[in-house]
C-alpha positions in Angstrom: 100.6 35.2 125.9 101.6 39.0 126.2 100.3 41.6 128.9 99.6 44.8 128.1 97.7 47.8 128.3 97.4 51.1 126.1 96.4 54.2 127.7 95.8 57.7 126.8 96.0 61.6 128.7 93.5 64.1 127.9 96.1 65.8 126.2 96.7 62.9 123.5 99.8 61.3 124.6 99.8 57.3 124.7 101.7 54.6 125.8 101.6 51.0 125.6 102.6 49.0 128.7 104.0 45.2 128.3 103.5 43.2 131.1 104.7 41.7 133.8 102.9 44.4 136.5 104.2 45.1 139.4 101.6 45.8 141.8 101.6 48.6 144.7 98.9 50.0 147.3 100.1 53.4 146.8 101.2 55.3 143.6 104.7 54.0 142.4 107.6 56.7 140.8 107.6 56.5 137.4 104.6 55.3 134.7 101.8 53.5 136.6 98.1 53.3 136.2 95.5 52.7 138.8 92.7 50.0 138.5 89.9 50.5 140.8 88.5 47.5 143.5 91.5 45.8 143.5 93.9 45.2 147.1 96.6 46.9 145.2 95.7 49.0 142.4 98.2 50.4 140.9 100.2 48.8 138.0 103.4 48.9 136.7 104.4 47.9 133.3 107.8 46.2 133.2 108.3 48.3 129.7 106.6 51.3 128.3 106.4 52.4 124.6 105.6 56.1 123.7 102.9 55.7 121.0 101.2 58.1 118.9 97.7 58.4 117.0 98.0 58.4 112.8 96.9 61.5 111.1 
């Protein structure tokens, strides 16, 4: 089974994360995303793909 994640920035731009996460407490460099109530919430994919919506 495969991790992952897809998110999006108000300004369109998407990625898709693959998983394994690396976990931190406080924001990481690079491409992260933050999950509320957890000890440590921000996540790290271990590879990120640029994806973009079809027109």
């Amino acid at each position: 089974m495969m991790d992952l994640v897809i998110f999006r920035l108000p300004d369109g731009r998407a990625w898709m994360g693959e998983g394994p996460f690396a976990e931190a407490a406080e924001p990481p460099e690079g491409v992260a995303f933050y999950i509320n109530d957890f000890p440590k919430p921000w996540k790290t994919p271990a590879r990120v793909v640029s994806v973009s919506q079809a027109h």
